[in-house]
C-alpha positions as CSV (number, residue, x, y, z in Angstrom):
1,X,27.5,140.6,67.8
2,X,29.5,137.7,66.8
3,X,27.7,137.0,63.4
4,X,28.2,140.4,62.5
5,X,32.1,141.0,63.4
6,X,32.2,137.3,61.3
7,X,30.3,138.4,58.5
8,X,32.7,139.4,55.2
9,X,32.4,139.7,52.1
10,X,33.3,136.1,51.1
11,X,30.5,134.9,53.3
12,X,28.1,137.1,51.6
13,X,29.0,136.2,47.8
14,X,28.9,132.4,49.4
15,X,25.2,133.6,50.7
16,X,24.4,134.9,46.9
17,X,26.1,131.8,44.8
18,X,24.2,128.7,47.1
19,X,20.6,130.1,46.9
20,X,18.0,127.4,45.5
21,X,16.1,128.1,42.7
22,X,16.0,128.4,39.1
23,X,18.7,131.6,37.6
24,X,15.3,133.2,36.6
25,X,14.0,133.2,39.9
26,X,17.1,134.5,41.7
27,X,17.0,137.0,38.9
28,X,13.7,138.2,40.0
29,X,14.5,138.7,43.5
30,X,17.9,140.8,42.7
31,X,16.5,142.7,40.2
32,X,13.3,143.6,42.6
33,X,16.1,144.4,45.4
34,X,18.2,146.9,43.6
35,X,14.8,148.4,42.4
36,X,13.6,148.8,45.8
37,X,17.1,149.8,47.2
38,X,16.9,153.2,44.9
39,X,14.4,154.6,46.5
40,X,15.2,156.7,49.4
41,X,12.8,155.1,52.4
42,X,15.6,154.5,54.7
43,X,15.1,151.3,56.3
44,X,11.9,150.1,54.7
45,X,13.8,149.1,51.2
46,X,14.5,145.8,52.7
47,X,11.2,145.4,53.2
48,X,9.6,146.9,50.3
49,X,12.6,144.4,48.4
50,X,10.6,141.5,50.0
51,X,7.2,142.5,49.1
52,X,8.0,142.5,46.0
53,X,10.0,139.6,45.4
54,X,7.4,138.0,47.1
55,X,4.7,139.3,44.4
56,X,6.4,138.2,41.3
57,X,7.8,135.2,43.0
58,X,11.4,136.1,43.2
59,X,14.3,134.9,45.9
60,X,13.4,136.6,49.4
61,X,17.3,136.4,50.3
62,X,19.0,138.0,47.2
63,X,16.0,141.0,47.3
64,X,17.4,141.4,50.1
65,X,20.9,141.7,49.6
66,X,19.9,143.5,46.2
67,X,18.9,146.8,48.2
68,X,22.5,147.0,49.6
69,X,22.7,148.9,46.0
70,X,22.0,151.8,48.6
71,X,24.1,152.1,51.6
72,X,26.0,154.8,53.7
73,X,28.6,155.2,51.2
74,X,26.3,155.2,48.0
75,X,23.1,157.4,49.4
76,X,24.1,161.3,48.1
77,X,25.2,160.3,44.7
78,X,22.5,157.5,44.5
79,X,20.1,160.1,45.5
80,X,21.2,163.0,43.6
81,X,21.4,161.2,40.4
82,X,17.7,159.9,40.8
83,X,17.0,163.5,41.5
84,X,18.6,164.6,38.5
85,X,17.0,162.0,36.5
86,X,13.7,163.4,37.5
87,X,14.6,166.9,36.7
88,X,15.8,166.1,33.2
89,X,12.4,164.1,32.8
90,X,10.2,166.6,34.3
91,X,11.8,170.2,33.3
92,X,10.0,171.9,35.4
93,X,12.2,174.5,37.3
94,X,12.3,175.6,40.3
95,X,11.3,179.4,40.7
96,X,13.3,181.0,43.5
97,X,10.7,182.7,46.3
98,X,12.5,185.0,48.8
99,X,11.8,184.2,52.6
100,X,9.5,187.2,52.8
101,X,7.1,185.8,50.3
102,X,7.4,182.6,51.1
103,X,3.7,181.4,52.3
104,X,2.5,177.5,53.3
105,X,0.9,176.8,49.9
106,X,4.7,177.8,48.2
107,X,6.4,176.1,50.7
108,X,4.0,172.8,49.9
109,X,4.4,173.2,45.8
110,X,8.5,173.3,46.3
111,X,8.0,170.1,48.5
112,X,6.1,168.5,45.9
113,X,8.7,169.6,43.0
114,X,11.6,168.0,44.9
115,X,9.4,164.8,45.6
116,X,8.2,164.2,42.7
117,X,11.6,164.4,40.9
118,X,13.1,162.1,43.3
119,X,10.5,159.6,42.9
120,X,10.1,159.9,39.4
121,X,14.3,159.4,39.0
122,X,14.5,157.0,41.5
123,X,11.8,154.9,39.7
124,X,13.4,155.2,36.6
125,X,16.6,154.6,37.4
126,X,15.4,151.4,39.7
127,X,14.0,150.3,36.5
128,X,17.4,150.2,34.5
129,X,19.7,149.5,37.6
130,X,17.2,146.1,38.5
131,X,16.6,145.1,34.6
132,X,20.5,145.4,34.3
133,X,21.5,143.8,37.2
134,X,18.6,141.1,37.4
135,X,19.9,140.3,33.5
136,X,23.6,139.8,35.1
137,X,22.6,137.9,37.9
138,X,20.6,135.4,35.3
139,X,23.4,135.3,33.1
140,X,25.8,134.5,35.9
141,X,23.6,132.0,37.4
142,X,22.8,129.9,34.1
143,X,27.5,130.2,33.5
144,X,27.2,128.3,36.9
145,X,24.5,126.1,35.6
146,X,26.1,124.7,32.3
147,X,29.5,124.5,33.8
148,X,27.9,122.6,37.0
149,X,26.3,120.2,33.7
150,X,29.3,119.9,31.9
């Protein structure tokens, strides 16, 4: 309990600047972090983070941190733009079905329709978040690298 009442926010952008590795391979791990941290698998995006980074050989640590993209505070509008996202890409809509009709196949397609958008959106916009935030994190990391060489 200790660690946690101690940890801030200086401690954690100390955590991100002193990790080894090259600024492409910290790159790879953020960028697979915030990928993983927009999809909505409550507590298995840390997880899913380190799979990945592990797969393309990216920093464990900063995949980690990179799925804190999603949190309490972020989660509805995270989510809801994903689903949006989806919709736009998709265009299918949603056909309104009044409770009396409402059988277990319709109930299974309008489960799929919302699924499908959300993972379609959330993909999408893991894509652009990671790419765009893995880019950052590179160029951040090579600033710190010439300035360390000059």
């Amino acid at each position: 309990m200790k660690v946690i009442k101690n940890l801030n926010s200086k401690k954690i952008l100390s955590l991100f600047w002193k990790q080894d590795g090259s600024p492409y391979f910290k790159a790879k791990g953020i960028a697979v972090g915030v990928f993983s941290g927009c999809f909505p698998f409550f507590g298995l995006q840390t997880l899913l983070g380190i799979f990945l980074a592990k797969l393309v050989n990216g920093n464990l640590v900063l995949a980690a941190l990179g799925t804190w993209i999603s949190n309490p505070l972020t989660y509805i509008p995270l989510y809801l733009f994903n689903f949006k996202v989806g919709s736009l890409i998709l265009r299918n809509k949603l056909e309104t079905i009044s409770n009396s009709q409402l059988s277990g196949q319709d109930l299974w397609n309008q489960g799929w329709n919302f699924t499908s958008k959300l993972l379609l959106g959330s993909c999408l916009v893991g894509i652009f978040m990671g790419v765009t935030i893995g880019s950052l994190t590179f160029y951040f990391y090579n600033q710190k690298l010439d300035n360390k060489l000059q």
